[in-house]
N, C-alpha and C positions, 0 to 999 in steps of 0.2 A: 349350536346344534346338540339337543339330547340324544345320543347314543346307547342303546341295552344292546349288548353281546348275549347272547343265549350258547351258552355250550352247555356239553354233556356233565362234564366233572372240572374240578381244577387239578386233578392229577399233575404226574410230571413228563405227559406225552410233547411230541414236538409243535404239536396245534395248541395244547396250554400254555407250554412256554413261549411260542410264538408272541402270543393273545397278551401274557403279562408284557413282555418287552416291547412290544407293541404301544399298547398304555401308557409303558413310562415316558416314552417319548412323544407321545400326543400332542398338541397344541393345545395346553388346556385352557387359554383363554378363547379358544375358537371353539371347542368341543366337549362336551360335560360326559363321562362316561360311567353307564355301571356295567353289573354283571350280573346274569341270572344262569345260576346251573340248574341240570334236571337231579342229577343228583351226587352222591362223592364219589371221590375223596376228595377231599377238600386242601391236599397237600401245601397246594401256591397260594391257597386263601389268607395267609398273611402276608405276603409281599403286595397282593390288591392293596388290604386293608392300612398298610403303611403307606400307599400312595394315594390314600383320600377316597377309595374307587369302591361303594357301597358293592352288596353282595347279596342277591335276593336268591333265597334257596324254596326251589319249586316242589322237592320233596315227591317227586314222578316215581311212579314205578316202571323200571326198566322194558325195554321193547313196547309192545303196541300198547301197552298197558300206561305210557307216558302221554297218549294224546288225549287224554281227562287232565291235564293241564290245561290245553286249549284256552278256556273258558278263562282259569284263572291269570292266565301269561297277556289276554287281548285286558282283562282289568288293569294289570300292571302298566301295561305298553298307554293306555288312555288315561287314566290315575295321576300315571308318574310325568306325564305329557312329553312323552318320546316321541322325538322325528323320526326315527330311523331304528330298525332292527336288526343287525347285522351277528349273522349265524355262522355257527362252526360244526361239522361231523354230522354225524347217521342221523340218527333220529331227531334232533333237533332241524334238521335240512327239511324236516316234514312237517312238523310242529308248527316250528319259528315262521315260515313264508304262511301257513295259513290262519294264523294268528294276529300276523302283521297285517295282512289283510282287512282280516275283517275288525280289524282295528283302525281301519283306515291308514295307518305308515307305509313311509318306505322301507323296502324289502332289501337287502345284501346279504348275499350267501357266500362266502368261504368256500371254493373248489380247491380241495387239498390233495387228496387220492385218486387215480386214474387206475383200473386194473384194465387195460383195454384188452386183452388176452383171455382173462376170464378164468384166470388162474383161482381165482381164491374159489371155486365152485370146486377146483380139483380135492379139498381139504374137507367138506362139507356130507354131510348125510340127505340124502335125496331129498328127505323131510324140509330140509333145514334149507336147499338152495333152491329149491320151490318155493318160498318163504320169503328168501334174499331178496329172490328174482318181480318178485310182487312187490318188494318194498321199493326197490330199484325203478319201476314202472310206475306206482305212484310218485313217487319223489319226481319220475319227471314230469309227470304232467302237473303237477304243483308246482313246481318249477316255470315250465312254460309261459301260466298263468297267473303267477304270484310274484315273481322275482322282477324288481328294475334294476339290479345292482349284479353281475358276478364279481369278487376278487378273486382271481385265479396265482396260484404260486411260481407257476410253471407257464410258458406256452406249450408245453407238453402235456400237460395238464386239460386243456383248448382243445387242441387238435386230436387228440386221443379218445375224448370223450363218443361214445356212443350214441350219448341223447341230443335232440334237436334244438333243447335246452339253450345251450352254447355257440350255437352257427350264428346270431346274430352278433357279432364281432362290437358292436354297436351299443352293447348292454358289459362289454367285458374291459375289467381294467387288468392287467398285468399288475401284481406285485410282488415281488420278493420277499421271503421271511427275512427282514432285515438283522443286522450281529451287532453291539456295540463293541465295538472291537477294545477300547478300554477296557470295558470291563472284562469281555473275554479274557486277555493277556493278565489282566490282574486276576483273575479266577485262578487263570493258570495256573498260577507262581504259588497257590497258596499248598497246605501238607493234603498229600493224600490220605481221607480220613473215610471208614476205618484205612491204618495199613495196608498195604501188600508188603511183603516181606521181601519177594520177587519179583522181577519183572520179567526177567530171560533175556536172551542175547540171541538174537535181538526176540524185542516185545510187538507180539503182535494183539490188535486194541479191537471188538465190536461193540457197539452199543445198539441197543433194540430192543421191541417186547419179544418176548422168545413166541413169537406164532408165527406159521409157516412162509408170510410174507417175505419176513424180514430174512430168510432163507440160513440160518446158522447150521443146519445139519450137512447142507454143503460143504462150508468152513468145517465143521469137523472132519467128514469125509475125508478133507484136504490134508489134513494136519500130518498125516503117516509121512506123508509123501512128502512134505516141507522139513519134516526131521528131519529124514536121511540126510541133506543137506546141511542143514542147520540143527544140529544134538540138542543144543542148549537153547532152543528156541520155546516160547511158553503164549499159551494163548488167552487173554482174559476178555470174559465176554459178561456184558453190566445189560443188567434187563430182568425184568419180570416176566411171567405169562405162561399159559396152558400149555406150553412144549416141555417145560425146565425138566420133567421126571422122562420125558423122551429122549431128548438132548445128553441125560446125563447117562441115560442107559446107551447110548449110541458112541458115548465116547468110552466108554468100558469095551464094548462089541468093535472098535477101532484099535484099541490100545494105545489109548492116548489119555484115559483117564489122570495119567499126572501131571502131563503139559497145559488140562483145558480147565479152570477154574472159572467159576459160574459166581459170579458178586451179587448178584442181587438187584435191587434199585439203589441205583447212586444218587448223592448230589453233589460228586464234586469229577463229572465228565472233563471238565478244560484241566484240572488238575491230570487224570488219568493221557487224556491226551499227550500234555506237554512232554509224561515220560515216557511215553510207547514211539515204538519207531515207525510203525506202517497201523495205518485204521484200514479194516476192513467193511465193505458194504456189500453183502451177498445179497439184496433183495430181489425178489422177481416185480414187485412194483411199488411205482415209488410215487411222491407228488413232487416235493423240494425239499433234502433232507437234511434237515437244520445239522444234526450231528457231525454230517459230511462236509456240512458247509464250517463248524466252528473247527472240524479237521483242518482243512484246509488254510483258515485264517492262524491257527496256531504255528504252520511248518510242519504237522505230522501227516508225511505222505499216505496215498490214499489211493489202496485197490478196491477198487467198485464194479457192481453188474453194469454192463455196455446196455441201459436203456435210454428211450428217448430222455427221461427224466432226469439222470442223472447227466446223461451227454451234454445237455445241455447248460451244466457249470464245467464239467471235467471232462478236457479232452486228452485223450489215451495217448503216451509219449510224450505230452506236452505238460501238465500239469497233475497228471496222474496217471493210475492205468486201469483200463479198461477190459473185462470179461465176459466169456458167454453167461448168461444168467443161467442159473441151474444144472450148473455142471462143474463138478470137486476138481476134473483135472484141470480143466482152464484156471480156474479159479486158485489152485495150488502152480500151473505152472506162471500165471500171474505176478503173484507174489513174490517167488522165485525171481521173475524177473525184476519187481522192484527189488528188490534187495537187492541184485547184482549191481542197477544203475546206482542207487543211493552209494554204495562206493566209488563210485566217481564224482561226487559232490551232490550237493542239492537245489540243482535245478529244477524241477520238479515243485520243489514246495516253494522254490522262488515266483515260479509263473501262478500257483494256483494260491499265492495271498494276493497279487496283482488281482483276480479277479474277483475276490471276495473284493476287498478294497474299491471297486469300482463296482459292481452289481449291488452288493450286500450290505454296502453300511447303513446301519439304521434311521442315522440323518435323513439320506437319499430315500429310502422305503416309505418313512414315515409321510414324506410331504406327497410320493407316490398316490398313499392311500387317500390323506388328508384330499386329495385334488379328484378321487374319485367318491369323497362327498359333495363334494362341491358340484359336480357333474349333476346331484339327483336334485339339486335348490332347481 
């Protein structure tokens, strides 16, 4: 079965690196795959290109401006004599199903993100969520009409969704972003590069794009109040994004600006893990959060927003702890509380590698997915 992924970029978001790990575990005498992005960065484009996995670059101009691919992406899909189209993220979720179409393939879309709240309109300029909200409305009725395939990350993912898309239970496979837990552990172990010099006592760890999703202004919020407690306590947060000069002016405006250090984009996350003591995850929404899940599998315990998405790897008192979303004190007196338990041992990260180990390994994932090609023969 010829296989084209169509995503947006090869960045180093949790859907790209999903999509490589994914790959390398493939069947590849069952399944032949390439990749087509709309457009960069092109970050993970050599670890493709080191596993045999071609790379067609569509060269789209961003937003609506990318559906004058169309034309060029149904030549490829018929050209390159693909079965199957299987799509990740925004614009491509609109592209990729009508393109596969009138190309005559099978159609698989990638449900990664669930905002059933409607949060992200809170961040938005009238202009702009008026915009969303039409994008949001076509997608699903191309969806309706175009898609034989959902992989979904989440059952929460499923159930949350709005559109009518997804009520046929019938059309959806459940898959997990699956972790090669080897590699993970050996990731780990390698030097954190660049440096920190610091970690703090104890290190508290977030990873995310700095946009309002991923909710870090909370977590700073929080940090005053985690002092008192803890003096020597230091917070490192790894991510890029439109927030970073808000973020950073917000931890001045707390008095925290020398606890909360802003890295950038990383690529060595399992390393950082291994020597922090608690990961944090303040999102208001989420799909399946790979980061939280390589927490998890490493031993570094994990305070996270109480949504359906995340509940349903980590549960609160048992393998992790759980907060109101969108709000500095829960989420400060959270923390608080893992710390106090992590002094009485590490129960906690014992239970929540037991479920990585069972949900997540990417063995298990991979034949998941493999079987929901199978399904569209």
């Amino acid at each position: 079965m010829r296989i084209l992924y169509l995503i947006e970029s090869l960045g180093v978001g949790g859907t790209e690196q999903g999509l490589v790990r994914m790959l390398r575990h493939l069947d590849r005498t069952r399944f032949q795959p390439e990749v087509a992005i709309l457009w960069g960065p092109e970050t993970l484009g050599p670890e493709l290109e080191a596993m045999s996995v071609p790379i067609h670059r569509l060269r789209a101009r961003s937003g609506p401006g990318a559906l004058l691919v169309i034309p060029l992406l149904v030549r490829l899909l018929r050209d390159g004599g693909f079965d199957v189209i299987h799509i990740a993220l925004a614009w491509s979720s609109i592209i990729g199903p009508v393109a596969g179409r009138l190309a005559g393939k099978r159609v698989v879309v990638h449900v990664v993100n669930v905002d059933p709240e409607g949060r992200a309109f809170g961040s938005m300029s009238r202009s702009v969520a008026v915009k969303t909200r039409v994008v949001q409305a076509l997608t699903e009725v191309i969806w309706r009409t175009s898609v034989d395939r959902f992989i979904s990350v989440s059952e929460a993912a499923v159930t949350l969704s709005h559109g009518r898309a997804l009520r046929d239970r019938s059309k959806v496979s459940i898959v997990r972003r699956g972790q090669d837990l080897g590699d993970l552990e050996e990731a780990s172990r390698r030097e954190v590069a660049p440096p920190i010099p610091v970690f703090g006592a104890p290190a508290l760890l977030a990873v995310g794009r700095l946009q309002p999703q991923k909710g870090q202004r909370f977590l700073i919020e929080a940090m005053a109040t985690i002092r008192r407690r803890h003096p020597d306590v230091r917070l490192l947060i790894a991510g890029e994004g439109s927030e970073r000069d808000g973020l950073e002016s917000l931890c001045s405006r707390e008095g925290v600006d020398d606890i909360v250090e802003f890295l950038g984009l990383r690529r060595d996350v399992p390393a950082l893990l291994r020597r922090s003591d608690v990961f944090v995850l303040p999102s208001l929404w989420e799909g399946n959060p790979n980061v939280m899940i390589e927490a998890m599998a490493l031993g570094c315990s994990v305070v996270a927003s109480d949504i359906p998405q995340i509940r349903e790897s980590l549960v609160d008192g048992v393998s992790g702890v759980l907060v109101r979303p969108g709000d500095p004190v829960a989420l400060a007196a959270g923390i608080l509380r893992l710390l106090a338990l992590l002094d009485h041992g590490d129960g906690l990260a014992t239970a929540a590698k037991a479920v990585v180990r069972e949900r997540y390994d990417i063995r298990k994932t991979s034949r998941v997915l493999e079987g929901a090609y199978d399904s569209l023969v």
